[in-house]
LUMDRENZA-746308 format. One record per residue (C-alpha): residue number from 0; residue in one letter; x, y, z. Coordinates in steps of 0.25 Angstrom, whole numbers, plus 5000, padded with zeros to 4 digits. Layout:
# LUMDRENZA-746308
- NUM | A | X | Y | Z
...
# end
This chain:
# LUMDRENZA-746308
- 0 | X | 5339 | 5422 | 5332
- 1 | X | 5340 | 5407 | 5333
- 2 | X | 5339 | 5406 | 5348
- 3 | X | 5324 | 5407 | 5352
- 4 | X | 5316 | 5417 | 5359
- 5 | X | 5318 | 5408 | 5374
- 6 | X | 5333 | 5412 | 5372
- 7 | X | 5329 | 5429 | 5372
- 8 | X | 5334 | 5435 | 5386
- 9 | X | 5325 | 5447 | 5387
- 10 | X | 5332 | 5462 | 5392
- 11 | X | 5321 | 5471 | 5385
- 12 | X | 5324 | 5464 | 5373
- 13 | X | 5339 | 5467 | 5369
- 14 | X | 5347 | 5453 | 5373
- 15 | X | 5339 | 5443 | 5366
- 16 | X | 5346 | 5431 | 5366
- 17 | X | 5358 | 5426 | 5376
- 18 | X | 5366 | 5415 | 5376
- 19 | X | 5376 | 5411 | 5389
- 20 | X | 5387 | 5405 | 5384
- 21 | X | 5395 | 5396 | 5397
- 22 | X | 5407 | 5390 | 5393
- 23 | X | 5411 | 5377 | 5402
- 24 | X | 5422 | 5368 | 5406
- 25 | X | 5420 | 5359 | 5418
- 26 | X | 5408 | 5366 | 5421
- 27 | X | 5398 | 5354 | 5426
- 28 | X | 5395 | 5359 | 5439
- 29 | X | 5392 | 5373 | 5436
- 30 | X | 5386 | 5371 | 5423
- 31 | X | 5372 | 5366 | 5428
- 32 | X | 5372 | 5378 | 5439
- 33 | X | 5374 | 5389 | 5431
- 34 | X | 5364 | 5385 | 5419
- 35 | X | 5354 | 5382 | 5428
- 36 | X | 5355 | 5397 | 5433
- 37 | X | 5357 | 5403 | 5420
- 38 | X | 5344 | 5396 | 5416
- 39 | X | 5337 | 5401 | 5429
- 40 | X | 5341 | 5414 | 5428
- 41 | X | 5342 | 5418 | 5413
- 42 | X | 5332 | 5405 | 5406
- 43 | X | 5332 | 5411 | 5392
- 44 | X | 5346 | 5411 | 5389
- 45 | X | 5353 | 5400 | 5381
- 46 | X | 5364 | 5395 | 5387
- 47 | X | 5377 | 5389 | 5379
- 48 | X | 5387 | 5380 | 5386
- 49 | X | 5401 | 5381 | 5378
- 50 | X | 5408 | 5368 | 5385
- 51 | X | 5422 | 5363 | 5382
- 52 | X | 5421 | 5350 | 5385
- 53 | X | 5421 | 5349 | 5399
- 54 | X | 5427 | 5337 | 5405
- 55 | X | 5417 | 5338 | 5417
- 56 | X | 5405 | 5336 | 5409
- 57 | X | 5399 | 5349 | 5406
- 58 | X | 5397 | 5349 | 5393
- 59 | X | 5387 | 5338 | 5396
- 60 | X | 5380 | 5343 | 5407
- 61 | X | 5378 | 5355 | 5399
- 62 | X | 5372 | 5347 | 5389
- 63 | X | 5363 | 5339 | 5399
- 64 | X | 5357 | 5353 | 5404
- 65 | X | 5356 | 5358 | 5389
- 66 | X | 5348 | 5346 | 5385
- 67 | X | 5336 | 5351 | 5395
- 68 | X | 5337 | 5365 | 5392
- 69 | X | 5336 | 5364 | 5378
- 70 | X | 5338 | 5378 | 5369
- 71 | X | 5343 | 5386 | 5380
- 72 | X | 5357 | 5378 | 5384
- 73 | X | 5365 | 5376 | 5372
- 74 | X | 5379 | 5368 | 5375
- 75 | X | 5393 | 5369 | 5365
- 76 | X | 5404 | 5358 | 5368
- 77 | X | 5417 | 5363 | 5364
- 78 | X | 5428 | 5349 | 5362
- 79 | X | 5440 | 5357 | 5374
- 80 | X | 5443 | 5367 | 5383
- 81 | X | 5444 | 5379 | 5373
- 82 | X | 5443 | 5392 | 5383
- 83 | X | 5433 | 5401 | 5388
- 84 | X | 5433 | 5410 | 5375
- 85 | X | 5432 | 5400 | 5366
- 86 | X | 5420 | 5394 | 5374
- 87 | X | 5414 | 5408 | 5373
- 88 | X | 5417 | 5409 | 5359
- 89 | X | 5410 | 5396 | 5356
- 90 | X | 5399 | 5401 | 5363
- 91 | X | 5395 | 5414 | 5358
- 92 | X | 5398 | 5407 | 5342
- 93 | X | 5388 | 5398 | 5346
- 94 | X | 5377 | 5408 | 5352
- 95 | X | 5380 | 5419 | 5339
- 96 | X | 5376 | 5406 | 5332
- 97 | X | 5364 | 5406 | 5338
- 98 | X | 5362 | 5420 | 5339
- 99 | X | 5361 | 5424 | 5353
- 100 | X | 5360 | 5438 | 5356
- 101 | X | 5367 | 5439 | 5369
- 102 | X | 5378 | 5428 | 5374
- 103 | X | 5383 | 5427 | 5387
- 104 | X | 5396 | 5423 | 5394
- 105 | X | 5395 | 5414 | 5407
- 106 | X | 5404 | 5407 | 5415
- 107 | X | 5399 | 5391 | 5419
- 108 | X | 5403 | 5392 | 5432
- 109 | X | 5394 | 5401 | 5440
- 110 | X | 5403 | 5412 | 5442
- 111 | X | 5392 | 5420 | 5431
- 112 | X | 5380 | 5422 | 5438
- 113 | X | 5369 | 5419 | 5428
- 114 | X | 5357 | 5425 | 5438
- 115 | X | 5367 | 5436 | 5433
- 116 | X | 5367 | 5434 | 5418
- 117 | X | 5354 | 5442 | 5416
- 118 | X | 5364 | 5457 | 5421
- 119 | X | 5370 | 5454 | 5407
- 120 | X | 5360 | 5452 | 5399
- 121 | X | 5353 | 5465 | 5405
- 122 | X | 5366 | 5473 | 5402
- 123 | X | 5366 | 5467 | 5387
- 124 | X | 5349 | 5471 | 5385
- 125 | X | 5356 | 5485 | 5391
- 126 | X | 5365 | 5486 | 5379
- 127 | X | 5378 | 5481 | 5384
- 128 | X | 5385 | 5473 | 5372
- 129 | X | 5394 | 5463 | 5383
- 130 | X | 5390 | 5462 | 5397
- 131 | X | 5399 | 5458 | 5409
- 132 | X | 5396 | 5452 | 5420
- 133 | X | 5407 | 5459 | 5429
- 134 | X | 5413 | 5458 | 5443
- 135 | X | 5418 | 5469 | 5443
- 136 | X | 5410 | 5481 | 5442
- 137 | X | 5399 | 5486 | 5452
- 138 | X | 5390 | 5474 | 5457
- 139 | X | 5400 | 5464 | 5453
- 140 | X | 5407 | 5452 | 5461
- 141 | X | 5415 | 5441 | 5463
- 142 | X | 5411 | 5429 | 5472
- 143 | X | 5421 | 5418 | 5478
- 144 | X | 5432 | 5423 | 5470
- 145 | X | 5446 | 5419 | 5477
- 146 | X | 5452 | 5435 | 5476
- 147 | X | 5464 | 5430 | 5468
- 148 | X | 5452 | 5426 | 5456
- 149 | X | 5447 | 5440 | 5458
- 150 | X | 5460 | 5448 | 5459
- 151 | X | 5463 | 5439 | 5445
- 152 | X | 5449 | 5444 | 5438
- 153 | X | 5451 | 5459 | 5443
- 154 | X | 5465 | 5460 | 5438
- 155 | X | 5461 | 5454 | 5427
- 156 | X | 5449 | 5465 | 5423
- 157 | X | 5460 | 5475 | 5428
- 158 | X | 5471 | 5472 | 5419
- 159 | X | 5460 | 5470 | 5405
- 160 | X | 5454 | 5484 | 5410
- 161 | X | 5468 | 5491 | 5409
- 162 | X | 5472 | 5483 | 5396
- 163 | X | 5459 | 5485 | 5389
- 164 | X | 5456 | 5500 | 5394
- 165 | X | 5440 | 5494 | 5398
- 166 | X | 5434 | 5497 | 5410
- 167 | X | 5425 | 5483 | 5411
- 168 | X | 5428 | 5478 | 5425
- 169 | X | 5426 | 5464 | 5422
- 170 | X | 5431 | 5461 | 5408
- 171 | X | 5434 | 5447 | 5412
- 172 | X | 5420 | 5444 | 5415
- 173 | X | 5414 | 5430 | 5410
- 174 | X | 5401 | 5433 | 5411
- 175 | X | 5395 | 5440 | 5399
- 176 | X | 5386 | 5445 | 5390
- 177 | X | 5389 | 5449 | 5376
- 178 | X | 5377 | 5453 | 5365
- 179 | X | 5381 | 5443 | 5353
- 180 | X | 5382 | 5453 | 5344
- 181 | X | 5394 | 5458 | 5351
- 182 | X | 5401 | 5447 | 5352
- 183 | X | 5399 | 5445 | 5337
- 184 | X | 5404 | 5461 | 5335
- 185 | X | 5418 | 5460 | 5344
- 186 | X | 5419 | 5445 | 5336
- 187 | X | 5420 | 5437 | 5348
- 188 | X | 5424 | 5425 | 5337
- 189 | X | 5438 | 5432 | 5335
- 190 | X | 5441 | 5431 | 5351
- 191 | X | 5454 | 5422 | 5354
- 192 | X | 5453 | 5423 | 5370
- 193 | X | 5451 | 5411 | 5376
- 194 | X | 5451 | 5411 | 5390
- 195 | X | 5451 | 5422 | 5402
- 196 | X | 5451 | 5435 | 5392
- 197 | X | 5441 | 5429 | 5383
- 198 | X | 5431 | 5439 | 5391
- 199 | X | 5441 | 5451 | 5391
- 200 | X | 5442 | 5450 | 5376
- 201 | X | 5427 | 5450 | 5372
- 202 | X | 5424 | 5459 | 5382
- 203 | X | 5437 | 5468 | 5375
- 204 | X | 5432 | 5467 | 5361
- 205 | X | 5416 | 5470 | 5365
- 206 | X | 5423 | 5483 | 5372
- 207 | X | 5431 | 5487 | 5360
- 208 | X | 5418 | 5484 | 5352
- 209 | X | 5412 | 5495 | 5356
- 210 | X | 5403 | 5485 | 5363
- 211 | X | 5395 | 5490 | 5378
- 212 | X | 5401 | 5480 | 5388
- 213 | X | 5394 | 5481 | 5401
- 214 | X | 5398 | 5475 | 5415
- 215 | X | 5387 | 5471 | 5425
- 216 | X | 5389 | 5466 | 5440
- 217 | X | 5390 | 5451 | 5441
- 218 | X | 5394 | 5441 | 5454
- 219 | X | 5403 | 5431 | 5449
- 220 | X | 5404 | 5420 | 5459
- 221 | X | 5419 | 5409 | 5458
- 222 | X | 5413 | 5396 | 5452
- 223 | X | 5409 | 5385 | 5462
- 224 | X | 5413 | 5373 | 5453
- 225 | X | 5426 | 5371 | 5445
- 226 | X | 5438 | 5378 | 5443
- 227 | X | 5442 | 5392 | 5434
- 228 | X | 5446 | 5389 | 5420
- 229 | X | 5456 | 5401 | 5423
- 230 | X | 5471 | 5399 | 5419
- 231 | X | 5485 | 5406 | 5417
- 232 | X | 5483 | 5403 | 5403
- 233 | X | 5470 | 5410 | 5402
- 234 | X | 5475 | 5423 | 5411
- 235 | X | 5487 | 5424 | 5402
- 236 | X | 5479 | 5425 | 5389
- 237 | X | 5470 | 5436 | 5395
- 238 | X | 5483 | 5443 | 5399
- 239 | X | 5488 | 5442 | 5387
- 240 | X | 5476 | 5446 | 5378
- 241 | X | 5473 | 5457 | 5387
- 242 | X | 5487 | 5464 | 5385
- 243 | X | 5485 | 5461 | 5372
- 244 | X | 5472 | 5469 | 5371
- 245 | X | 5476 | 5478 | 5378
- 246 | X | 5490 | 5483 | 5371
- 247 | X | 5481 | 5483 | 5358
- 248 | X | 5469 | 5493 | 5366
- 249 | X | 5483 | 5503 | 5368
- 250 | X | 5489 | 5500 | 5352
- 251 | X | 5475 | 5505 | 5347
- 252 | X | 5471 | 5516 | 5356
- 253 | X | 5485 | 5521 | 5354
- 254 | X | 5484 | 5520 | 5339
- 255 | X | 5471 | 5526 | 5340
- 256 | X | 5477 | 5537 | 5348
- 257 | X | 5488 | 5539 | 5337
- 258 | X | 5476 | 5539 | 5327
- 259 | X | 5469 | 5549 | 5331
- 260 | X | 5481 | 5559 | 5334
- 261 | X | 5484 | 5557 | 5319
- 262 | X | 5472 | 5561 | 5317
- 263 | X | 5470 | 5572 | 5326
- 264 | X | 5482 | 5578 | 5320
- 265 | X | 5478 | 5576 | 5304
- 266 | X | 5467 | 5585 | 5308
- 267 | X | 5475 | 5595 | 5316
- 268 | X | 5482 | 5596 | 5303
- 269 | X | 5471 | 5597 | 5294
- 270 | X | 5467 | 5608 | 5303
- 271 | X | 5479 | 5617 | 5303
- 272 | X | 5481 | 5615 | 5288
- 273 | X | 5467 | 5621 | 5284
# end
């Protein structure tokens, strides 16, 4: 372990260290806010700002606020805007660098409460391989959400659940815990998803892993500063990637099916001809 005994978030011993990866892009004005509380609230984790050069200045303030809180706030400039994923990418190649035992997913903005970070990490000490922070299962909530955003999410987390054949209410979630030695067993290097689906398709592959994905109650709260990165380019390839997905889900449950027939017969056969 290269990241010292300051960095250990204890839950009866089993998390060891975590790493928050927040990716930004004109993030300034809610940068400093959000840090500040994560320290105040969780003051052992390390924290890894992924910026993509932000014209506003982020990358520098993030630099400022990591030159007084050395060991703890680690900052990666990226040369462009690049994606969500890939930021995500960047982030978690970095921390298995480092060796962190637990990485976590959070937005810049504010929407993920860090006061609420620590229902996470309690659901990964409980054995949980990725846990998600969901709206939308018992507990959970939306605030200051226009309804059109919220019909958007719930249609979305409809349409994944149909295609995938998963009952997680809130595959779409942002906010995130993964153990890193799952993320290193579903090889999150190989994942192409850039924007909106990036979550759907880590969260896909830990749940055809095998892996134990659990959803604890979250309040997400619409950003105060800045604008959505979403986009009709980014919708579209989650669309697209889900059908995909989910036509392959049906090729190879259908071809399992026809498997097992075949071989239900062959021994029906064997049967009757002793």
């Amino acid at each position: 372990m290269t990241t010292d005994s300051s960095a250990r978030v204890e839950r009866d011993g089993r998390v060891g260290s975590v790493l928050v990866v927040i990716p930004t892009y004109n993030e300034r004005e809610n940068l400093g806010g959000i840090l500040a509380r994560i320290r105040a609230v969780q003051p052992h984790v390390h924290v890894l700002v992924v910026d993509d050069n932000s014209p506003d200045g982020t990358g520098r303030l993030a630099d400022d606020l990591a030159s007084v809180d050395a060991g703890r706030l680690h900052v990666m400039h990226r040369a462009a805007k690049q994606g969500l994923g890939a930021a995500y990418l960047a982030g978690f190649a970095w921390g298995f660098a480092r060796r962190y035992d637990v990485m976590v997913e959070m937005d810049a903005d504010g929407s993920h409460a860090p006061e609420q970070l620590g229902r996470l990490l309690d659901a990964i000490a409980d054995g949980a391989g990725l846990a998600i922070g969901s709206r939308y299962v018992e507990g959970g909530e939306t605030q200051a959400w226009p309804w059109q955003r919220l019909l958007l999410s719930r249609t979305a987390n409809l349409y994944a659940r149909m295609m995938l054949g998963t009952d997680v209410r809130d595959i779409t979630a942002g906010f995130r815990a993964y153990r890193a030695d799952v993320l290193a067993a579903i090889e999150v290097e190989r994942v192409e998803s850039k924007g909106y689906c990036f979550q759907i398709d880590l969260a896909w592959r830990a749940i055809r892993h095998g892996c134990s994905v659990v959803e604890v109650p979250i309040t997400f709260v619409e950003r105060s500063h800045g604008s959505s990165k979403m986009d009709a380019a980014t919708m579209w390839e989650a669309l697209r990637r889900i059908a995909r997905w989910g036509v392959r889900r049906r090729v190879d449950s259908l071809r399992g099916f026809r498997m097992r027939r075949a071989t239900t017969r062959s021994a029906v056969l064997s049967l009757v001809e002793d």
